[in-house]
MARRO-930394 format. One line per field, with one value per residue (C-alpha): residue number from 0; residue in one letter; x, y, z; chain. Coordinates in steps of 0.5 Angstrom, whole numbers, plus 500, padded with zeros to 3 digits. Layout:
N
num = [NUM|...]
residuo = [A|...]
px = [X|...]
py = [Y|...]
pz = [Z|...]
cadena = [A|...]
END
This chain:
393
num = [0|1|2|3|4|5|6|7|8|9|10|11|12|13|14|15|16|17|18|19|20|21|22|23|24|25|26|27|28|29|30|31|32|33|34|35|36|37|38|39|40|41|42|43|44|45|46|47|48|49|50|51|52|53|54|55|56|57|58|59|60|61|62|63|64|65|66|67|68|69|70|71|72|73|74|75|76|77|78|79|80|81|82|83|84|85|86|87|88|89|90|91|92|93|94|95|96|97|98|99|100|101|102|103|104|105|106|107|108|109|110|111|112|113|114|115|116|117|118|119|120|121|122|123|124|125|126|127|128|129|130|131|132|133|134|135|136|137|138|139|140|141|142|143|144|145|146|147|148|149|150|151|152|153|154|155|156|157|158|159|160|161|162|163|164|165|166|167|168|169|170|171|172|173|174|175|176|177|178|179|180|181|182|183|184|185|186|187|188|189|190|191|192|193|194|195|196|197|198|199|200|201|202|203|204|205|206|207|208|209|210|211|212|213|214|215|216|217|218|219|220|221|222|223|224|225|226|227|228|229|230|231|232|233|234|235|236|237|238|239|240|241|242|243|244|245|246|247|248|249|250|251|252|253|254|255|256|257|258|259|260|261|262|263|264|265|266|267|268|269|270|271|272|273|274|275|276|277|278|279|280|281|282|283|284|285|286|287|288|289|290|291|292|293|294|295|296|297|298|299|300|301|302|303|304|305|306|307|308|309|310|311|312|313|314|315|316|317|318|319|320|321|322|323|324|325|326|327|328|329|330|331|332|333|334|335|336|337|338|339|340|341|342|343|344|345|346|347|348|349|350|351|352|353|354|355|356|357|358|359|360|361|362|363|364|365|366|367|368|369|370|371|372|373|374|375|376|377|378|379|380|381|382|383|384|385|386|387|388|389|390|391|392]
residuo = [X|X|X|X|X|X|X|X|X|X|X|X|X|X|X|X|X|X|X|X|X|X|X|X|X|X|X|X|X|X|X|X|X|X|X|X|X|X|X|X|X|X|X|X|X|X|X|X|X|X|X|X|X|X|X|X|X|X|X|X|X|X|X|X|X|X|X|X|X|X|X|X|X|X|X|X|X|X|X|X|X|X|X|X|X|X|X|X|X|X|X|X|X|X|X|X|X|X|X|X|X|X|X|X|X|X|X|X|X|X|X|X|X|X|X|X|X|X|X|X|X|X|X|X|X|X|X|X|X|X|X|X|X|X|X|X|X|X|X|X|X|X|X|X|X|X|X|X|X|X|X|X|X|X|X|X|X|X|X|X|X|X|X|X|X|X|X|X|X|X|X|X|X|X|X|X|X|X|X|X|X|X|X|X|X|X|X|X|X|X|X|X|X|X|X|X|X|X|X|X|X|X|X|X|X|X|X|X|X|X|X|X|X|X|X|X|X|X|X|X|X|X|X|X|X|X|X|X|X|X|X|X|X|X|X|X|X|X|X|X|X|X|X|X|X|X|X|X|X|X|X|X|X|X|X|X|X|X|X|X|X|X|X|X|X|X|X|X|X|X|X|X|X|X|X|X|X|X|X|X|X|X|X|X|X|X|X|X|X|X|X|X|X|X|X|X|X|X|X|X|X|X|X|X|X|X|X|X|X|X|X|X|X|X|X|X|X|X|X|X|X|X|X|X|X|X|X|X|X|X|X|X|X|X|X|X|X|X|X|X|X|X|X|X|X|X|X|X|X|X|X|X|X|X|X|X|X|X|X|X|X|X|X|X|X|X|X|X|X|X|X|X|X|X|X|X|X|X|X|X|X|X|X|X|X|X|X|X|X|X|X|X|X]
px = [313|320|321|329|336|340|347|352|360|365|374|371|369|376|378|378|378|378|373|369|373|371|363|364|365|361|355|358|359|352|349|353|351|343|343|341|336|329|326|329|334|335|343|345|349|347|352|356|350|348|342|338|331|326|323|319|316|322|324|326|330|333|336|338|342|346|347|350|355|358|365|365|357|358|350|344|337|331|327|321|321|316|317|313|317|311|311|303|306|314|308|304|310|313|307|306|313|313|305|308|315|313|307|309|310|312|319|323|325|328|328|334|334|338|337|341|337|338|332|327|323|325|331|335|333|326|324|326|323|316|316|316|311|307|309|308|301|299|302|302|305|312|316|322|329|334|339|339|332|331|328|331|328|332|329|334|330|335|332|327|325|328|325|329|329|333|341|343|350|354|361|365|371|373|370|373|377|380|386|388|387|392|393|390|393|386|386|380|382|380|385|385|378|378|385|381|375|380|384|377|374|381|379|383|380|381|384|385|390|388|393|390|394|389|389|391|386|378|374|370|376|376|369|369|375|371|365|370|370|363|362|368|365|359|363|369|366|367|374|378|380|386|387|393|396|401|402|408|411|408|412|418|419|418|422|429|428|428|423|424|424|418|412|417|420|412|410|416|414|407|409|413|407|402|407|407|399|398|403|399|392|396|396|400|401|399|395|396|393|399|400|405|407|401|405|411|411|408|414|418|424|420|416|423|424|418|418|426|422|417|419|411|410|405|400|398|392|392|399|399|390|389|386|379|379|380|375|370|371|370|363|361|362|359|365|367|362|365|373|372|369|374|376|384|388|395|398|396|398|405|406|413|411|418|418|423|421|427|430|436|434|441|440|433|436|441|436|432|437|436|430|434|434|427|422|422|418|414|412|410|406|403|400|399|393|391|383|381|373|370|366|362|358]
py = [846|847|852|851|847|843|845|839|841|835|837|843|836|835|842|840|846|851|848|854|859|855|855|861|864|859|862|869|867|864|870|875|870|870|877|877|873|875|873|874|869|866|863|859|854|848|842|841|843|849|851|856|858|862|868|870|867|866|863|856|854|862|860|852|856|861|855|850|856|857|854|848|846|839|838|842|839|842|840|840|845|842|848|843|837|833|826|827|834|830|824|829|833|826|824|830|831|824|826|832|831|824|823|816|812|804|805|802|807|807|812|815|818|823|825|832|833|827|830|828|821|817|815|815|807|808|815|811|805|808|813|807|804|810|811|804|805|811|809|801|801|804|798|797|796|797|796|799|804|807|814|816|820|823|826|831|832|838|845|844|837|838|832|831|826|829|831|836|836|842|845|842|845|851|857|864|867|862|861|868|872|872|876|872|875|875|875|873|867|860|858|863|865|857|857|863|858|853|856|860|853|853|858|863|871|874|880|879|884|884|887|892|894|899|900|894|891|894|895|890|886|890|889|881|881|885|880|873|877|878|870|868|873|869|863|867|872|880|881|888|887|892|893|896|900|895|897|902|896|892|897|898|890|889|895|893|887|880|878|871|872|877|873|871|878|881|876|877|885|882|878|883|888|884|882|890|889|883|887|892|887|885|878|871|870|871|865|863|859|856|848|846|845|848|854|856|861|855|850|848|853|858|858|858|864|868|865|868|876|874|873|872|864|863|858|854|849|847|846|838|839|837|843|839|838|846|847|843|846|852|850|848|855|859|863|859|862|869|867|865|872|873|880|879|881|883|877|875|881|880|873|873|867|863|864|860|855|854|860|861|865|868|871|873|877|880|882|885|891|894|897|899|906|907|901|904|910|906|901|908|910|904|904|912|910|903|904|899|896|891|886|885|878]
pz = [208|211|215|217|214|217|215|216|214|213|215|220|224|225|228|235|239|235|231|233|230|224|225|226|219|216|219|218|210|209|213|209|202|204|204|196|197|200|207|213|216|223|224|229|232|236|239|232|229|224|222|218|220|215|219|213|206|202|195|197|190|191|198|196|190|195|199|194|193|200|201|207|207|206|206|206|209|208|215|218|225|231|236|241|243|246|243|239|235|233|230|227|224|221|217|215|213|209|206|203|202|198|193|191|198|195|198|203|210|217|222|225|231|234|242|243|249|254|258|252|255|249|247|240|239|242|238|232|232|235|230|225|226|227|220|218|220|217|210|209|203|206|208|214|211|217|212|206|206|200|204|212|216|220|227|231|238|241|243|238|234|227|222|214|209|203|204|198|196|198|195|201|203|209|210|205|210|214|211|210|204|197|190|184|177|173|166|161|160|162|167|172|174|176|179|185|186|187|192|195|197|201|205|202|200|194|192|184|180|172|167|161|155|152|145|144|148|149|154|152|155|161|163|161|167|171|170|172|178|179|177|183|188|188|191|194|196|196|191|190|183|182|174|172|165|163|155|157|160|155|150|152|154|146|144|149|149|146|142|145|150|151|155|161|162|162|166|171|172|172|178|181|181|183|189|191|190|195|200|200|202|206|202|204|196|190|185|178|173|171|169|167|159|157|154|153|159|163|162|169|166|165|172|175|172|174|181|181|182|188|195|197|195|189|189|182|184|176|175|174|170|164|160|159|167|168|162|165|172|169|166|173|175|170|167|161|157|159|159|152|149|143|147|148|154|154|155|148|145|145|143|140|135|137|144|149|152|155|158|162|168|168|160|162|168|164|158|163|164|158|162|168|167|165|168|175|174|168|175|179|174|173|181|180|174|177|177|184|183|189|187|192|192]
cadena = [A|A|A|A|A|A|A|A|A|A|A|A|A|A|A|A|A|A|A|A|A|A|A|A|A|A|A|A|A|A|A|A|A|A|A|A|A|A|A|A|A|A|A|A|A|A|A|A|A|A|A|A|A|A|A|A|A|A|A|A|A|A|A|A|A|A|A|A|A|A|A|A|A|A|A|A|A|A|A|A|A|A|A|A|A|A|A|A|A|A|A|A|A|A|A|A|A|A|A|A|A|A|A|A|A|A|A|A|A|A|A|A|A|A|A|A|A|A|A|A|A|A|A|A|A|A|A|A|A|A|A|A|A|A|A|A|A|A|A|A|A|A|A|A|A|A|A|A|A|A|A|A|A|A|A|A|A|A|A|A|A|A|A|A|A|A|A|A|A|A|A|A|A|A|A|A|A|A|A|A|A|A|A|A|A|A|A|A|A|A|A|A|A|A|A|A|A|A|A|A|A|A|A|A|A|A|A|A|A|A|A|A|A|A|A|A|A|A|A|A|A|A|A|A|A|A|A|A|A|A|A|A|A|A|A|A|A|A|A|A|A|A|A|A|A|A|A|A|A|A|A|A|A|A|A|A|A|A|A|A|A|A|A|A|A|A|A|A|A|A|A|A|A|A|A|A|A|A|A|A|A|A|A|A|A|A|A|A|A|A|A|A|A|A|A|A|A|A|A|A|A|A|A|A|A|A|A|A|A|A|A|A|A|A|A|A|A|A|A|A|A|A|A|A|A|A|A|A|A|A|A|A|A|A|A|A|A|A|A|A|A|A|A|A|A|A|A|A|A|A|A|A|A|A|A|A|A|A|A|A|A|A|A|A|A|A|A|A|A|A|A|A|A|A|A|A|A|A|A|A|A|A|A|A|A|A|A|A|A|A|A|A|A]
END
């Protein structure tokens, strides 16, 4: 029935007049995101349109799916395409739109109309009002309310004649690529995966850097990591997952250092690794799931001091949500399932049982020094052995 959409975007509309820049990557990111579907599509730009025309048989629920989950697509309007714009085939169109698309007809309507081309012999006011009564005629049981119809029918007459009544929701936000690229330190964990699709309908690519500690955690804990990836990739496109060996760190942090004190200084070398990392992709900063009070390393005390050892700026988009709000962020993104598989991660390997929630950045960086003579070389080995995977999406 419908042989293109209509693609409306909200904030893009206030770009001004580099909104083209914008326009522009959306159309790339749904084109690079169609590619998984089948049939072959057709993408393009239009006086502050975008629209996608089907060139072959496709599956329509697979294409609005892929569509829901593309950052800075406010709506998607499945429409009725008329090649020819004579005023007989914009009619004919119309009723059949309405015949097709509604099945019960008791319900009120007005028509909106569009006129792109201002060659076309009607006007906005008098498309709308002839092509309802055309539809009045057709269908006696559809009634006029010009002021709160239950159905709209919209008609676009640009190049071609677009016709739609139904607007399905999309994710909003800016295109993935926008506004710069950032380093995501992923874990197994709820927090973290939702904190990158956060920071992703921002605009920002992803690069996510993921810290195994084998033996103590398995591969199966690997494998649920690189999974989130795959699961935030639908949305955010291509990821490069950097895992890196953390336990020999991990080992000699619990050996010199106090055991207080443990979570702060591994998450301290954590983020001046992942800093090295995001250097490395060229990164703006690096993004955390981090909220505050939620654990002891995520007390305003304890950010300052991991925050202590980044030059770049570290982005946490959770840090003032309650814990069901990210848990339910996450359900509606299909990695809660996944975050919650009982396979541990480095960070709750080594919990001290009485942590500092409370630590004082000059004793922390005092304790640190126990590990001088040894932690630079365990950090080179840490980057000679990483493994780096691309999520593609």
């Amino acid at each position: 029935m419908y042989k293109a959409f209509l693609i409306k975007y909200s904030e893009i509309g206030i770009k001004g007049k580099n909104r083209y820049v914008f326009e522009d990557a959306l159309c790339k990111n749904i084109s690079d995101a169609l590619k998984k579907a089948e049939g072959d599509f057709k993408i393009s730009k239009e006086q502050g349109r975008i629209y996608i025309e089907a060139l072959t048989v496709y599956d329509y629920d697979e294409v609005i799916s892929i569509l829901t989950k593309v950052f800075g697509i406010a709506a998607i309007c499945p429409v009725m395409l008329v090649d020819d714009k004579e005023w007989e085939s914009v009619c004919a169109a119309a009723v059949s739109h309405v015949k097709k698309r509604y099945e019960d007809r008791n319900f009120t309507f007005k028509v909106e109309a569009k006129r792109g081309d201002k060659n076309y012999p009607y006007t906005s006011p008098e498309i709308g009002s002839r092509l309802g009564e055309v539809l009045i005629n057709t269908f006696p049981e559809m009634k006029v309310d010009v002021h709160s119809p239950q159905v709209r029918i919209t008609v676009e007459v640009r190049s071609k004649v677009y016709i739609y009544s139904e607007s399905i929701k999309g994710l909003n936000g800016m295109p993935v690529g926008t506004s710069g690229k950032a380093m995501l330190l992923l874990s197994g964990g709820i927090d973290s995966p939702v904190a990158g699709y956060m920071i992703a309908k921002r605009g920002v690519k992803l690069a996510a850097v993921y810290f195994h500690a084998p033996p103590y955690t398995s591969e199966r804990a690997k494998k649920k990591v690189v999974s989130l990836a795959k699961k935030i990739a639908v949305y955010a496109g291509s990821i490069r997952l950097y895992t890196i060996n953390f336990t020999e760190i991990q080992m000699a942090i619990y050996e010199k250092c106090p055991h207080d004190e443990l979570t702060i200084i591994m998450r301290r070398y954590m983020m001046r690794i992942a800093e090295e990392l995001a250097k490395r992709e060229e990164c703006l900063g690096l993004i955390t799931g981090e909220s505050i009070g939620q654990v002891a390393s995520q007390t305003m005390h304890s950010l300052l001091c991991t925050n202590d050892v980044c030059t770049l700026p570290v982005y946490r988009p959770l840090i003032a949500f309650d814990k069901q709000d990210i848990v339910e962020i996450s359900q509606k993104i299909d990695t809660f399932e996944t975050s919650i598989l009982p396979y541990e991660d480095c960070c709750t390997i080594f919990v001290a049982k009485h942590p500092v929630t409370k630590p004082n950045l000059n004793v922390i960086r005092k304790s640190e020094t126990k590990l001088e003579e040894i932690i630079d070389d365990m950090i080179q080995r840490a980057y000679d052995t990483m493994e780096i995977e691309d999520m593609e999406i």
